[in-house]
C-alpha positions as CSV (number, residue, x, y, z in Angstrom):
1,X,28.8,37.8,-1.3
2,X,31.4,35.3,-2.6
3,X,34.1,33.1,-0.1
4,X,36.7,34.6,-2.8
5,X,36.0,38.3,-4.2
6,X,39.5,38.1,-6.5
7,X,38.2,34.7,-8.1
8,X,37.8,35.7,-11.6
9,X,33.6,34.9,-12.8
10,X,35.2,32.4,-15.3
11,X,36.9,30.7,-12.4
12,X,33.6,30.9,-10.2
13,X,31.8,29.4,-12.3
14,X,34.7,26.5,-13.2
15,X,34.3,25.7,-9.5
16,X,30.5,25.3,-9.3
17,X,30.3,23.1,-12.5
18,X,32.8,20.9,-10.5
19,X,30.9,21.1,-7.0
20,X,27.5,19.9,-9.1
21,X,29.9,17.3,-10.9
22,X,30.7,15.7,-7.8
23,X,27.5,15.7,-6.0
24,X,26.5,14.4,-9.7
25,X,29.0,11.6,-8.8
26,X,28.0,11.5,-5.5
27,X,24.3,10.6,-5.9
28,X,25.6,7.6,-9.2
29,X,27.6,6.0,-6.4
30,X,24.4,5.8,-4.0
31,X,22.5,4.2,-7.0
32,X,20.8,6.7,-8.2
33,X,20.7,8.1,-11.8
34,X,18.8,11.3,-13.7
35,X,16.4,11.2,-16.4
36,X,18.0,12.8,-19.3
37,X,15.2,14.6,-20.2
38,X,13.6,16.2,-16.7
39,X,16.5,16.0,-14.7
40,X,14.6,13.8,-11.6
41,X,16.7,11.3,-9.7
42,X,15.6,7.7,-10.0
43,X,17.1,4.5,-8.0
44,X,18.7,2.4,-10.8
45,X,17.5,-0.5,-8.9
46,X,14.3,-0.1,-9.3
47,X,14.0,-1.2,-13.4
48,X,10.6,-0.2,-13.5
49,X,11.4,4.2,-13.2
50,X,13.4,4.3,-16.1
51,X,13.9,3.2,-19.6
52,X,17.1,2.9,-20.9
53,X,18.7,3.0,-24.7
54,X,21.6,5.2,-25.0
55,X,19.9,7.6,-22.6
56,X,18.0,7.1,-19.4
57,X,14.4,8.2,-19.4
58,X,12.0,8.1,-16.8
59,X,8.3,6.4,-17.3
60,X,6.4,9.9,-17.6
61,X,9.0,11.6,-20.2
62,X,8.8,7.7,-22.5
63,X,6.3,9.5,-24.9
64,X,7.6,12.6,-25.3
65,X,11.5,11.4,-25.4
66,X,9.8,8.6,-27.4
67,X,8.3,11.1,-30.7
68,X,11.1,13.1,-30.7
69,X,14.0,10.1,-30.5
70,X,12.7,7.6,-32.8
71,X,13.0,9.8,-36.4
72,X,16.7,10.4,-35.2
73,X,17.3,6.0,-35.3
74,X,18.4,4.1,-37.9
75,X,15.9,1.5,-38.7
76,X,17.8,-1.2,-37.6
77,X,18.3,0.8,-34.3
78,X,14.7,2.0,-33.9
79,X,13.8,-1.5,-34.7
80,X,15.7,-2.7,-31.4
81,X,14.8,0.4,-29.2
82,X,11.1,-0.6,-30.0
83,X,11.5,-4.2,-28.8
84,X,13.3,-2.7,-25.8
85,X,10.9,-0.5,-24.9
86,X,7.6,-2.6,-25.5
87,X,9.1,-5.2,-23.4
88,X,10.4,-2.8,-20.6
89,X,6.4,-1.4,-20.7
90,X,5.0,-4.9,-20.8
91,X,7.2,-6.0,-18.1
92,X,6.8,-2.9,-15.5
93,X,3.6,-0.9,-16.5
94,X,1.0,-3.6,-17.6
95,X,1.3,-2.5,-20.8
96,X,-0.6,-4.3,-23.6
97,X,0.0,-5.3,-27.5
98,X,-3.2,-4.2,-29.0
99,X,-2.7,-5.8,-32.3
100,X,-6.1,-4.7,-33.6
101,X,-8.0,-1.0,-34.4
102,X,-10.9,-2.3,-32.7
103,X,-9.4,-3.4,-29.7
104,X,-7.9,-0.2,-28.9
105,X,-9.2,1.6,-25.6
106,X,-11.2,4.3,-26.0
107,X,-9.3,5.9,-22.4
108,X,-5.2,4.8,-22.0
109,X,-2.4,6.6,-20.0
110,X,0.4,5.9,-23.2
111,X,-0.4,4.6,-26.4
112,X,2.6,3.9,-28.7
113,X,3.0,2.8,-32.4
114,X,6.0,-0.3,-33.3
115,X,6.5,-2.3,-35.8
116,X,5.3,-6.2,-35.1
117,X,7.6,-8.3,-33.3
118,X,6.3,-11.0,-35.1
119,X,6.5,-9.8,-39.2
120,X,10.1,-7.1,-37.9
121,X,7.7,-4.7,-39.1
122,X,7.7,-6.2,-42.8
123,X,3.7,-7.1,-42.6
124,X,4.3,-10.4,-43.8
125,X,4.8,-13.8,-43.1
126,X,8.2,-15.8,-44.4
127,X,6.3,-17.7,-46.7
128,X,5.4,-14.0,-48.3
129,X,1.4,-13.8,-47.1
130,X,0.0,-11.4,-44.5
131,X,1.0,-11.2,-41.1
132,X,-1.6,-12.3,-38.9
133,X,-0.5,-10.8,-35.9
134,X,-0.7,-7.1,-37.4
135,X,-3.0,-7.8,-40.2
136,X,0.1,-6.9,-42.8
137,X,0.2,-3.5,-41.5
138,X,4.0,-3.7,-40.0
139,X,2.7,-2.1,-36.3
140,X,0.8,-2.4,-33.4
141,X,-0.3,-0.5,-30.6
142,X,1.1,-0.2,-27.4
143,X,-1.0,0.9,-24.7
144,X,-1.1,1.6,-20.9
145,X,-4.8,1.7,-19.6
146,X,-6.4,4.5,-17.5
147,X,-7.0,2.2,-14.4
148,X,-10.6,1.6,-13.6
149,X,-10.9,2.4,-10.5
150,X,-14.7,2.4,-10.8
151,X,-14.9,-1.5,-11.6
152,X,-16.5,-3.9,-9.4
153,X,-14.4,-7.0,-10.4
């Protein structure tokens, strides 16, 4: 069964970890990294697969990484990690800044809650009035459409 029966299953198992840490190593020096959370090789070339802030994260764990990372941040920190990932969704997945209730989609693939970029998530302006961006609520919405597929535009 084993290439060694008088190996020890302390030292069997030392020797596996190390196998998987090189082919670990192996597959970062061919450009290609895990998400942290379901383990699925990504190229790091391609900036669009995965998100990352301390972590890597691929597009389809975001949301789920996303609820249970940001009550762990600082709010300076979750303030940056938001920016970071609004721009990272705007950028590669057409997301949108909904910065109204009644704008919202009825039908969306992700829909995500940060505090306005233009207030820092204060809800108001310098001068002390209402943000007009958010409507002094601090936070807008996020959100990556179900494509229409249907449309005849």
């Amino acid at each position: 069964m084993s290439d060694n029966p008088d190996k020890s299953l302390d030292e069997k198992l030392a020797s596996v970890e190390r196998s998987l840490k090189q082919v670990n190593d192996a597959l970062g020096l061919l450009g290609l990294q895990p998400c942290s959370w379901c383990g699925v090789f990504y190229r790091r070339s391609d900036k669009g697969r995965l998100f990352h802030y301390d972590e890597f994260v691929c597009f389809r764990c975001v949301p789920h990484w996303w609820l249970q990372r940001c009550p762990e941040l600082s709010a300076s920190a979750r303030k940056k990690a938001e920016r970071e990932l609004r721009q990272w969704l705007v950028s590669h997945h057409h997301a949108e800044v909904i910065l109204r209730p009644a704008n919202l989609p009825e039908h969306f693939m992700m829909k995500l809650v940060t505090g306005c970029e233009e207030c820092e998530g204060s809800g108001k302006t310098p001068t002390g009035g209402r943000c007009h961006h958010c409507d002094g609520r601090g936070t807008v919405w996020v959100v990556i459409r179900v494509p229409d597929f249907g449309s005849s535009e």
